[in-house]
LOTOR-816103 format. One line per 3 residues: number of its first residue (from 1); their letters; for each residue x, y, z of C-alpha. Coordinates in pm, whole numbers, m for minus. Each point is the difference from the previous one (the first is absolute). Example, Ala and Ser with C-alpha at 12.3 -4.5 7.8 and 13.67 -1.06 7.14 Angstrom:
<drendrens>
1) as) 1230:m450:780  137:344:m66
</drendrens>
This chain:
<drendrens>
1) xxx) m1835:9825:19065  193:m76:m368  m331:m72:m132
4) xxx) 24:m377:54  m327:m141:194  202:m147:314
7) xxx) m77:58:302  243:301:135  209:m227:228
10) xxx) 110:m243:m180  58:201:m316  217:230:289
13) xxx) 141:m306:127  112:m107:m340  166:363:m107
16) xxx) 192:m83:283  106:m348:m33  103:171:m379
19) xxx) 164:247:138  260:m226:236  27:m280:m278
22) xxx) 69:250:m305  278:148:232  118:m285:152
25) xxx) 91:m122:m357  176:267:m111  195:55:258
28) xxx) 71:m406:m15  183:44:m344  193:314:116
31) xxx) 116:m225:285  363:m58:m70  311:m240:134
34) xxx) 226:234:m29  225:95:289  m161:134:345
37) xxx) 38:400:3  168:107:337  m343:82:174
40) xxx) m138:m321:m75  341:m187:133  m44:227:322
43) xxx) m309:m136:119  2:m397:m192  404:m39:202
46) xxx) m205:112:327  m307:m236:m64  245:m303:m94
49) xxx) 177:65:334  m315:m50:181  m21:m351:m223
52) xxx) 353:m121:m59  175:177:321  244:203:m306
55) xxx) 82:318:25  m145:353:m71  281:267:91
58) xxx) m201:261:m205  m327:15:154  6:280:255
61) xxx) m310:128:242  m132:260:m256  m67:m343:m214
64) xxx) m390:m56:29  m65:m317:147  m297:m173:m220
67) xxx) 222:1:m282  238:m285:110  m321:m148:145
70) xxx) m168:m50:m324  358:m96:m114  m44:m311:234
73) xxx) m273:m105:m134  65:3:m354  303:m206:64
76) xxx) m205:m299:133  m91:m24:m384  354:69:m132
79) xxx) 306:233:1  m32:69:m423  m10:375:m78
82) xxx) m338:m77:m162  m154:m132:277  105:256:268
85) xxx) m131:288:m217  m349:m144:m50  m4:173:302
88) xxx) 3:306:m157  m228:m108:m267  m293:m103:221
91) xxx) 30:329:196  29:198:m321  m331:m165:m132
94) xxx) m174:70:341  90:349:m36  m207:79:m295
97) xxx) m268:m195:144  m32:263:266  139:289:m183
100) xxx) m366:m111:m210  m216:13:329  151:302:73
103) xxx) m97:201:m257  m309:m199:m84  m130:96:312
106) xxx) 33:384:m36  m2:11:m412  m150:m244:m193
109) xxx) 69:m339:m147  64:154:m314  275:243:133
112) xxx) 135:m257:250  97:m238:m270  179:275:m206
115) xxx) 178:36:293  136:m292:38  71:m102:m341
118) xxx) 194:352:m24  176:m82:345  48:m366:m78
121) xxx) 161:49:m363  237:270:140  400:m63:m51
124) xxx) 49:88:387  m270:m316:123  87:m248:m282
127) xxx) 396:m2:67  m45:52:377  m297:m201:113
130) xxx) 138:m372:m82  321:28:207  10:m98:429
133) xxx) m39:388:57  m245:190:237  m93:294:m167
136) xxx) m284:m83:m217  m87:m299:246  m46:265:299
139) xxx) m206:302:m232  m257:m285:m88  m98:m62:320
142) xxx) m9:400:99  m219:m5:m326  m192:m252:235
145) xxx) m1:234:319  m137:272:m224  m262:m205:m147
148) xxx) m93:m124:344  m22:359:109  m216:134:m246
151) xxx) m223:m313:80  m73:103:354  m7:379:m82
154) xxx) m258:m19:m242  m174:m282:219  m5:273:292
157) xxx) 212:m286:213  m256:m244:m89  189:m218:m194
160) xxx) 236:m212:212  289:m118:m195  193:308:96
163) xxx) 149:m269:240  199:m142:m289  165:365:m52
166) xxx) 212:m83:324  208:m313:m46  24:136:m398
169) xxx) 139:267:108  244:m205:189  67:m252:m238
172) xxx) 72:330:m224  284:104:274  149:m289:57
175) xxx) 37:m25:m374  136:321:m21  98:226:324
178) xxx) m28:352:m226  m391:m41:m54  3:142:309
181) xxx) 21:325:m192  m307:m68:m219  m189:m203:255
184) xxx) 54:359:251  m143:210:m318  m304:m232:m68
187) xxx) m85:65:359  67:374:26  m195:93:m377
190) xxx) m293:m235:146  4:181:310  m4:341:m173
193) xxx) m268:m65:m302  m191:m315:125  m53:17:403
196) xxx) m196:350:2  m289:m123:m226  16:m386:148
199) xxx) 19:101:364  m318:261:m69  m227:m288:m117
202) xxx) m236:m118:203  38:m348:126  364:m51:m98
205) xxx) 136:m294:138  345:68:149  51:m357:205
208) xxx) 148:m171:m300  244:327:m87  138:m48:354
211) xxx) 55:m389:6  175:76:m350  211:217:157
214) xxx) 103:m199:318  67:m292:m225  242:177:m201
217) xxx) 175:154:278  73:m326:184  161:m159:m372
220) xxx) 193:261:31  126:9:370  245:m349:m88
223) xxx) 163:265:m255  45:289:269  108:m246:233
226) xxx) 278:m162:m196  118:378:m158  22:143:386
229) xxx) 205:m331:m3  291:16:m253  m73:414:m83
232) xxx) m99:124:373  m289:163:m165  m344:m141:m106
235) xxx) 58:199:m296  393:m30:m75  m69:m298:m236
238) xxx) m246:236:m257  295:268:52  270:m227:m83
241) xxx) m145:m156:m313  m51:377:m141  386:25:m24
244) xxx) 78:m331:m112  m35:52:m387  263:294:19
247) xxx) m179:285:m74  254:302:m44  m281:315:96
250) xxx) m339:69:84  m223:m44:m268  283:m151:m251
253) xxx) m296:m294:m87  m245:239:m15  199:209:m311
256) xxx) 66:m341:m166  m379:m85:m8  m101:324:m136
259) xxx) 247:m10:m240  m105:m359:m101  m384:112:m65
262) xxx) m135:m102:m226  123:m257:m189  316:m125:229
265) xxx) m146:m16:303  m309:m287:m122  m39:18:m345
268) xxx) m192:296:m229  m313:m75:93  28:m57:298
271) xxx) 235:295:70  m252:202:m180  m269:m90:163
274) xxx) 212:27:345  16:360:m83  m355:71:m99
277) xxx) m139:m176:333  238:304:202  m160:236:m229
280) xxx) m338:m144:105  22:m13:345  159:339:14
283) xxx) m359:137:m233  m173:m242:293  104:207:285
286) xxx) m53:344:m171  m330:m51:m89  m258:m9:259
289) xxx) m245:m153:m239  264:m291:m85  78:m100:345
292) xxx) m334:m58:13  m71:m216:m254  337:m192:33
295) xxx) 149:m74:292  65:m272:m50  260:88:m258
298) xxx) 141:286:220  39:m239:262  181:m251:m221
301) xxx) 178:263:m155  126:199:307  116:m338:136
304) xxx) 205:m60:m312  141:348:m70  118:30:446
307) xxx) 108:m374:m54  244:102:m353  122:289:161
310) xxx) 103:m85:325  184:m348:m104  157:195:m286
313) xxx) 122:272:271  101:m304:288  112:m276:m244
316) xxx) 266:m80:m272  m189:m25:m309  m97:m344:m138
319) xxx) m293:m10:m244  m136:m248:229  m24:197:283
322) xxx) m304:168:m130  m234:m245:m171  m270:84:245
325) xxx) m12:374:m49  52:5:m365  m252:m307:m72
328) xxx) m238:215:253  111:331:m221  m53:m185:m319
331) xxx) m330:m127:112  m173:374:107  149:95:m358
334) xxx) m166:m266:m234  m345:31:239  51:432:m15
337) xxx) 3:m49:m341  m317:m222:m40  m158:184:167
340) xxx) 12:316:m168  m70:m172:m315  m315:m132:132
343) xxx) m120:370:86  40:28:m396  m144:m297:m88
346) xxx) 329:m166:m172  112:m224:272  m72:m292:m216
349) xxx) 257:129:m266  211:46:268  m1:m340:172
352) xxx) 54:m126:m361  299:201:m85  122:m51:355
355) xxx) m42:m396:m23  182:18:m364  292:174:125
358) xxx) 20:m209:293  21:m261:m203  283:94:m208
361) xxx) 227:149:288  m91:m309:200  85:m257:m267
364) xxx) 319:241:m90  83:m39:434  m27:m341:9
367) xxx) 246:m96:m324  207:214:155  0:m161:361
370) xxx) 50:m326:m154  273:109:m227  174:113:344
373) xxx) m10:m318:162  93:m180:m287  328:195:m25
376) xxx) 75:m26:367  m72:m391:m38  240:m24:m291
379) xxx) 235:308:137  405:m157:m34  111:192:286
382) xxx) m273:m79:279  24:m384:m103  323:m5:50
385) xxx) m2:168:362  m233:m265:93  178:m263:m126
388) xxx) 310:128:219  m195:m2:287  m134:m316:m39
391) xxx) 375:m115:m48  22:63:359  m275:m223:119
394) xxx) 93:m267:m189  314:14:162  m32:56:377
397) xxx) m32:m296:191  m323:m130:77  m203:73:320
400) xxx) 321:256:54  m34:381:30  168:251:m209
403) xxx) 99:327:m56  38:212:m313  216:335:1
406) xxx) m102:237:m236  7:336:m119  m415:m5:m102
409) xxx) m308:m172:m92  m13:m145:377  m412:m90:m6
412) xxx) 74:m192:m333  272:m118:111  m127:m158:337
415) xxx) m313:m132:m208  181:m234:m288  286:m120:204
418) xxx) m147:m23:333  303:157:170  62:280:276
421) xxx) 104:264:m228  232:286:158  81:349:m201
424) xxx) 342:22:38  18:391:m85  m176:9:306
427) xxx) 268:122:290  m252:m166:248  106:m386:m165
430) xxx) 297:m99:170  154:m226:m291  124:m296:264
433) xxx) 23:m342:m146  m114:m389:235  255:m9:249
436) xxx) m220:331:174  m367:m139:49  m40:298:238
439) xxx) 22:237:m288  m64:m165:m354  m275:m257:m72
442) xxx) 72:m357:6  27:m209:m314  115:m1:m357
445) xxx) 101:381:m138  m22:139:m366  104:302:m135
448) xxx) m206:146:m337  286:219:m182  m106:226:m268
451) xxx) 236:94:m293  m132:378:20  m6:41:331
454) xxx) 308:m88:149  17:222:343  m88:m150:329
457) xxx) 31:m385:m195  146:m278:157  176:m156:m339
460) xxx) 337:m227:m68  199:305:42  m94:168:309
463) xxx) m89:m336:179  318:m50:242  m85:340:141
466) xxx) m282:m170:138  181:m326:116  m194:m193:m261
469) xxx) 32:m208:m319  m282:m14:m287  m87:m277:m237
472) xxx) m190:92:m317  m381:m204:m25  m152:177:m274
475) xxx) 103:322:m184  m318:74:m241  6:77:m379
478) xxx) 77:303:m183  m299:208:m38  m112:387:m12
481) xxx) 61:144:301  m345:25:256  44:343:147
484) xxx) 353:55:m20  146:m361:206  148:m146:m279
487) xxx) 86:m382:32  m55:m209:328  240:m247:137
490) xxx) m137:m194:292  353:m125:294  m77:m262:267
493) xxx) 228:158:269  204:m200:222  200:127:323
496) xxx) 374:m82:47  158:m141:230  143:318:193
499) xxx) m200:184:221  m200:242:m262  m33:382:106
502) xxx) m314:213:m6  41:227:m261  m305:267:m46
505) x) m29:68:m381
</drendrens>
């Protein structure tokens, strides 16, 4: 194996311990402090209430759970936007660890690392893998189930650590509720290309499939249980997150991913090669002689190409959203294409062009994900916001709750000034001020006012509607407007002393 006289393990052992540590490091330095994004303030608000007791108004059921778990425990070693996304660092590292033993075990070593140096490199891993997000985090470990799969398939149910497939696949779940979608197509394209030939064999062992299975189905009973709960329907949770992004039609994410291929969607190589693996798996099925010789590639492949389409047709589109079918696509492509240069002898040229233009798109990816971070770290506008909201906190009185009224940016809000944040556009929000406990929160009240965005605002000149007066803490500098808000002025908000209406805004 690489021509170097080790014995196999180690030297395997050692690709692997390169493989985490390389990635690890890069995706260190693209770690960055600048403010949290509103998915990451969604589940790190939710996790701090579990610590601090503050609140977390924007994390509703179709929220996976793990993700304010891990929150938890990244906050025992500090509340720094660096720290809280090594999360997403160490997952993003283990990913291409088994995104290697994936394709290792039905390619070669050769292709496997092309692989993940193509996958790694791409502009869609490097600016969304080091940030507390689940998408990456929860295709690594279906990379794992896969891997695990193709173990005890080729073992004829021999080799045992199947097992581990179960609470993966739960741990992938829990990290993000619409694997569901991919883990339901792993089984299904398994079922269809893999049981026929594995069930026909003599002396398959079909004890450890079961015990798999029965494991996985009671990590996810505490799930159906809690959805029949707040949804009245073990599935209404998975239902309700489908609609939560806003999607306006049937297949609207599905039209924006096409149109993104190749380059938009991950990067021109990537996208390229995203393309060629459909291409591949579609020659796979048509030839009988092909789906001999690789199934393991149509497998792979059909997985990623039911997996693309169906959460382009169900879901909003967010690059993100597909990292497991397009770094499965991409993957069939690059090994397709070694492998009809080896029929002609030139896979060695191929590798080495392959590896050279890796290199340069991947060195290109990378500037360019650090550039990004370095411009939201030094970005006027999102400094400022945080600054306002940090205005608030140093304000309120200590050990005292709080509550912000805004027009947007709740999860961020809730996260850097550690306030109950209300949308007051929201007709639901009954704007009542401290002498109702029934109806408003208790404790100190704020009101974020936006020069741009002056409808639904409680400001100086609206305030006596709402039997209140407001005193000015912190109004924050003049910068470019961040997506159309304009200036912020933070009021502390203070009843008077007549009886104060409820007035629905």
């Amino acid at each position: 194996m690489f021509g170097i006289p080790y014995p196999k393990k180690i030297l395997f052992a050692l690709v692997l311990v390169f493989i985490f540590c390389s990635s690890f490091a890069a995706l260190w330095s693209l770690v960055g402090s600048h403010t949290l994004g509103w998915d990451e303030a969604v589940y790190l608000t939710k996790a701090r209430s579990w610590a601090e007791g503050t609140p977390a108004d924007e994390f509703r059921p179709y929220r996976p759970i793990a993700m304010p778990a891990f929150g938890w425990i990244f906050l025992h070693f500090g509340d720094t936007e660096e720290i809280l996304r090594l999360f997403g660092a160490l997952f993003g590292a283990v990913t291409l660890v088994f995104l290697f033993l994936l394709f290792r075990s039905i390619t070669n070593s050769w292709v496997a690392l092309s692989i993940v140096y193509s996958v790694g490199t791409s502009s869609l891993f490097l600016q969304q893998a080091p940030q507390f997000l689940n998408d990456i985090p929860s295709s690594g470990l279906l990379f794992g189930i896969l891997w695990l799969i193709w173990k005890y398939y080729k073992t004829e149910g021999e080799n045992k650590s199947i097992l581990l497939a179960a609470p993966l696949a739960a741990l992938a779940f829990y990290l993000r509720y619409g694997v569901v979608l991919s883990l339901g197509f792993i089984g299904i394209v398994s079922l269809l290309l893999l049981w026929r030939k594995f069930a026909g064999k003599e002396g398959t062992n079909f004890s450890v499939l079961a015990k798999t299975f029965a494991v996985f189905a009671a990590f996810m009973l505490p799930h159906g249980i809690h959805s029949f709960i707040v949804e009245g329907s073990a599935l209404g949770i998975l239902r309700s997150g489908s609609t939560a992004g806003g999607r306006e039609y049937l297949g609207e994410g599905l039209l924006n991913y096409i149109q993104w291929l190749p380059s938009a969607l991950a990067g021109p190589l990537v996208g390229a090669s995203t393309i060629l693996g459909i291409a591949v798996t579609l020659a796979i099925i048509f030839r009988r002689n092909l789906r001999q010789n690789y199934e393991g590639l149509l497998w792979l492949g059909s997985i990623g190409m039911l997996s693309f389409f169906f959460t382009g047709l169900l879901v909003h589109a967010e690059a993100r959203y597909v990292f497991f079918p397009v770094a499965l696509l991409s993957g069939v492509g690059i090994a397709g294409v070694y492998f009809l240069l080896k029929k002609v002898r030139l896979q060695v040229v191929g590798i080495g062009l392959f590896a050279l233009a890796t290199l340069l798109f991947g060195v290109f990816n990378y500037q360019e994900a650090a550039t990004i971070v370095k411009e939201k770290e030094t970005d006027i506008s999102r400094n400022e916001y945080r600054e306002t909201y940090r205005a608030i906190l140093q304000n309120k009185p200590k050990e005292e709750k709080c509550v912000v009224w805004s027009i947007d940016y709740l999860p961020q809000i809730s996260w850097y000034t550690q306030c109950n944040t209300l949308r007051i556009a929201e007709t639901k929000n009954m704007i009542v001020f401290p002498n109702d406990p029934l109806v408003t929160p208790k404790g100190a009240h704020y009101s974020i006012v936006f020069t741009k965005s002056e409808d639904g605002q409680i400001q100086p000149d609206n305030a006596e509607r709402y039997g209140a007066f407001l005193t000015q803490i912190h109004r924050s500098r003049e910068f470019p407007l961040f997506i159309g808000r304009g200036q912020a002025t933070v009021y502390r908000m203070q009843p008077k002393k007549s009886p104060v209406r409820q007035i629905t805004p």
